[in-house]
C-alpha positions in Angstrom: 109.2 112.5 86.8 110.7 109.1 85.8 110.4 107.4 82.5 110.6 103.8 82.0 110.9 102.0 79.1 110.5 98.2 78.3 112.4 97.0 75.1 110.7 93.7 74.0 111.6 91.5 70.8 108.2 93.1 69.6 107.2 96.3 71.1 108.6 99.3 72.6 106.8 100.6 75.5 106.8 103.4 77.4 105.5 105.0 80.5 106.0 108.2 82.9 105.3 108.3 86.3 105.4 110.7 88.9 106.6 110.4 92.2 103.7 109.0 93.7 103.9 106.6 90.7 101.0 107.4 88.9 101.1 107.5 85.4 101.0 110.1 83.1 101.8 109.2 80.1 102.3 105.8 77.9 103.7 104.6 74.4 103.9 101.9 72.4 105.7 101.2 68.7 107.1 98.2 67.4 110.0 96.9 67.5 112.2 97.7 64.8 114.6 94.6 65.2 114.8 93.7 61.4 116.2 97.2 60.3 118.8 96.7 62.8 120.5 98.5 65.8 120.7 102.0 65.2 116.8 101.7 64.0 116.4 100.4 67.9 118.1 103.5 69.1 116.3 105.4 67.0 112.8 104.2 68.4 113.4 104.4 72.1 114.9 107.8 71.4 111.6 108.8 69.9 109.2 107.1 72.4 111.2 109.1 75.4 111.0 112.3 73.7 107.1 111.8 73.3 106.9 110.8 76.9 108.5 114.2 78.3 106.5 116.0 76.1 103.3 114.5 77.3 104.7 114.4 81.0 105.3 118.1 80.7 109.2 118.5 81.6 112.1 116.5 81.6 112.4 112.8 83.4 115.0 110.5 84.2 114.8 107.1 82.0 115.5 103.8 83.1 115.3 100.8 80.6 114.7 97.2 81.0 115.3 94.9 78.1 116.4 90.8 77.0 119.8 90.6 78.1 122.5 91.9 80.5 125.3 94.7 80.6 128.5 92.9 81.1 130.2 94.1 84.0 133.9 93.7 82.0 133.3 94.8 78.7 129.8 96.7 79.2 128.6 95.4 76.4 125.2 94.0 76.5 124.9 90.1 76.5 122.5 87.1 76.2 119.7 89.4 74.6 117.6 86.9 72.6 117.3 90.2 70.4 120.5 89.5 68.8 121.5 92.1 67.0 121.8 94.1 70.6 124.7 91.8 71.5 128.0 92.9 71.9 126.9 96.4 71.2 127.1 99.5 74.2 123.3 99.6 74.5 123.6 102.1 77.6 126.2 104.3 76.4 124.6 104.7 73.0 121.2 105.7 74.6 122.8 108.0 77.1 124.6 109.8 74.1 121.1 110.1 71.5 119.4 111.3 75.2 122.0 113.5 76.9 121.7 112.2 80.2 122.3 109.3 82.3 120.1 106.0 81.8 119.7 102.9 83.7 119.3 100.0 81.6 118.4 96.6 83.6 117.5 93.4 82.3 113.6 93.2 81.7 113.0 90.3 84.1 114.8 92.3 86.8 112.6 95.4 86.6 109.2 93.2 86.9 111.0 91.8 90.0 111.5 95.3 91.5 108.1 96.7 90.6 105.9 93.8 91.9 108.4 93.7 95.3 108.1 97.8 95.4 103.8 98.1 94.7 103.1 94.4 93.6 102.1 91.1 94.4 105.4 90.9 96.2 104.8 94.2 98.2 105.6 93.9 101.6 107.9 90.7 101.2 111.6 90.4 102.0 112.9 87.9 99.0 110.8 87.9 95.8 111.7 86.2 92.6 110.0 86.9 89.6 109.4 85.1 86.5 108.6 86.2 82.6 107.1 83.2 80.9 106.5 84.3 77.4 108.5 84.2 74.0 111.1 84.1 76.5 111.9 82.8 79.8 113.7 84.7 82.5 114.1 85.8 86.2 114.2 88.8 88.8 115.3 88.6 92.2 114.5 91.5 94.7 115.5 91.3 98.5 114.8 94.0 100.9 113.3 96.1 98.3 116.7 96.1 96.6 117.2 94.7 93.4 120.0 92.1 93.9 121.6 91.8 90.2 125.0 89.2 91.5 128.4 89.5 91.0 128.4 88.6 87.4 125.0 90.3 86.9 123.2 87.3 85.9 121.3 86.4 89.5 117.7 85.6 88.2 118.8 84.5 84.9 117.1 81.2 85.1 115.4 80.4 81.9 119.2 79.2 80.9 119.6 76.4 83.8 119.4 73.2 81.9 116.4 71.3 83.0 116.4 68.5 80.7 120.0 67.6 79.1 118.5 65.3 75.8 116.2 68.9 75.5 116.1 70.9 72.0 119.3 73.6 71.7 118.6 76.8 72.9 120.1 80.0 70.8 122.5 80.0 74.0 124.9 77.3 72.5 123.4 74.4 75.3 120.3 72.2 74.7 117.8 71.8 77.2 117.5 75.2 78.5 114.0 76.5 80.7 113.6 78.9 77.8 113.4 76.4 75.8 111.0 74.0 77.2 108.6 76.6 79.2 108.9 79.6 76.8 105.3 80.0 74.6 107.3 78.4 71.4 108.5 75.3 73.3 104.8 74.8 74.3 103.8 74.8 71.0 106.7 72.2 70.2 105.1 69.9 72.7 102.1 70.0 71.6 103.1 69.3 68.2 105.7 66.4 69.3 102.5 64.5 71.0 100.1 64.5 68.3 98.9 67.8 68.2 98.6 70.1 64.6 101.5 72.9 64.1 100.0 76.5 63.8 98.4 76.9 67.4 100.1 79.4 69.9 100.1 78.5 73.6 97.3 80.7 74.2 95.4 78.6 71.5 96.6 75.3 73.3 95.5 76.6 77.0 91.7 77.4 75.5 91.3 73.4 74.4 92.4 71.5 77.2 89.1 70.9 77.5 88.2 68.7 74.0 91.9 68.1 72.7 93.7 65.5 74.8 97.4 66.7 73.0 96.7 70.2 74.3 95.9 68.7 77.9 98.8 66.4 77.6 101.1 69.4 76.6 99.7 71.3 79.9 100.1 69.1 82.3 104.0 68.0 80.7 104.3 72.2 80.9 103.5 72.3 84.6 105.6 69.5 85.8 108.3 70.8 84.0 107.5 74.1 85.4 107.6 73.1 89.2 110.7 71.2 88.4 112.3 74.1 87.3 111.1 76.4 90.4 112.1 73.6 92.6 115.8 74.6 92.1 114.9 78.3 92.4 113.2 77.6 96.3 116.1 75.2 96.9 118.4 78.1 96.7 117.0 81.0 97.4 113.7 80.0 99.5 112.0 82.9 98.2 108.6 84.6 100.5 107.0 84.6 97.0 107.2 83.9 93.3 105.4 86.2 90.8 104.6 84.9 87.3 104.4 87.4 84.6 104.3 87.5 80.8 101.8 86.0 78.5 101.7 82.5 79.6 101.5 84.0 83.6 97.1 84.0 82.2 96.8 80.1 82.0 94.8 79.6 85.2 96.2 76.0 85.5 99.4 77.4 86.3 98.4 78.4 90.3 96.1 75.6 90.8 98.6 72.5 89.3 102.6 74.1 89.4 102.0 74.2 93.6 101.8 70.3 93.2 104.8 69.7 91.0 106.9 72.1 93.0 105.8 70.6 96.2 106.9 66.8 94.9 110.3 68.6 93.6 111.5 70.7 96.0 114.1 69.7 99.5 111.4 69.9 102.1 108.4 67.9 103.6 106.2 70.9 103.5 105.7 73.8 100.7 103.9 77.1 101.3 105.3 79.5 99.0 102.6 81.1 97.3 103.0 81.4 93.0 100.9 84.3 92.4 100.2 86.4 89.1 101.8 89.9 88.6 99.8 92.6 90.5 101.0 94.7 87.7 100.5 92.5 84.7 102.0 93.6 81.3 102.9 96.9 82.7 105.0 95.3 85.5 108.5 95.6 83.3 108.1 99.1 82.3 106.7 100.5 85.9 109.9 98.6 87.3 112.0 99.9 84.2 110.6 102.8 85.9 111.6 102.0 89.2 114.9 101.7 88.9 116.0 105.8 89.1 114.2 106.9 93.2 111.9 109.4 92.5 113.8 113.1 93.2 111.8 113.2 96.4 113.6 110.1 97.8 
């Protein structure tokens, strides 16, 4: 039994699966990240504990979460939950759980689940994004999660896609994150006209009567296509899976195709943008993921 657990700036979530992959158990809690780091520890500790006592016995426990493990100082890195940074996130865990954990970051483990049982099932290279309070990437090929030499392959929502853009927590301005993440929708809409105080799910539901909101859309999907025209540039995925919160805006798989397709090197586009098969349970099915099942 494996046990996979997705750390957000928000929640704590949890799930164990069998090796079939069918769920046993789930948990979710808040995320403690005003009290601190140890109160993080703290909270996952307790969530995997419930889990194996629901699943019945013990499990492995992989982990995806904001952020990176640096490959030289094993801290983790670029987590927009910043008190994580510069902190031995895996090490710490293992210790509290006495065992090995996997810890990947949380747009990596959507990747693997959707290319393992997802939309991307079947595929050779899949690259999957998380548009929500956050921006970031996953790149599976083969079935194999590809993490890069540095371990920052998929780690997209930093390119710079407008240089004049707002600063981004990372030190540059003009990041993706910035510009396509659910707060930098709201800043559009608020820099053409519209009122402060709406989310982007707000701003989606009045296209229809509020020409700011549909002026803040249609700025969000060209800047959206741009941004994926560097990803199929590179990488030339055989699919792109959009997940998080703003992956439910139906105007982002009938108008992103358009902006991609003007963007991108080639005379003809046909990779397909599609929505998590998985939806909000794609991180923490590929947190999951990430340990083989004992069987394999």
């Amino acid at each position: 039994m494996r046990i996979g657990i997705d750390l957000g700036g928000t929640k704590i979530e949890g799930i164990a699966i069998d090796a079939a992959g069918r769920e046993l158990a789930r948990r979710r809690i808040p995320t403690p990240a005003p009290q601190g780091y140890d109160a993080i520890l703290e909270a996952i500790t307790g969530v995997v504990y419930d889990l194996e006592a629901s699943a019945g016995g013990p499990c492995t426990v992989g982990i995806g979460g904001p952020g990176a493990i640096s490959p030289q100082t094993g801290m983790l890195r670029n987590s927009n939950t910043v008190c994580l940074n510069g902190r031995p996130l895996r090490e710490d865990l293992a210790c509290r759980l006495d065992r090995p954990i996997r810890l990947e970051n949380d747009a990596n483990c959507l990747a693997l689940s959707e290319a393992r049982d997802g939309a991307g099932q079947g595929m050779r290279c899949v690259f999957a994004v998380i548009l929500g309070t956050g921006v970031g990437g996953g790149l599976v090929l083969d079935g194999t999660l590809w993490p890069g030499r540095q371990h920052i392959a998929g780690e997209w929502g930093h390119n710079i896609l407008e240089a004049d853009g707002p600063p981004c927590y990372c030190g540059r301005r003009g990041c993706v994150e910035t510009l396509l993440s659910g707060p930098g929708l709201a800043a559009s809409y608020q820099a053409l006209g519209g009122l402060a105080g709406y989310t982007a799910h707000d701003i989606a539901s009045r296209i229809e009567h509020d020409p700011y909101a549909r002026a803040a859309l249609d700025l969000y999907c060209a800047r959206l296509g741009r941004a994926l025209a560097v990803v199929v540039n590179i990488l030339d995925p055989d699919v792109i899976v959009l997940a998080g919160g703003l992956s439910a805006i139906p105007a982002l798989y009938t108008e992103v195709p358009s902006a991609l397709a003007q963007a991108a090197f080639t005379d003809q586009l046909t990779t397909p943008i599609v929505p998590a098969r998985h939806g909000a349970a794609s991180g923490v099915r590929g947190a999951a993921h990430l340990w083989p099942p004992a069987s394999a």
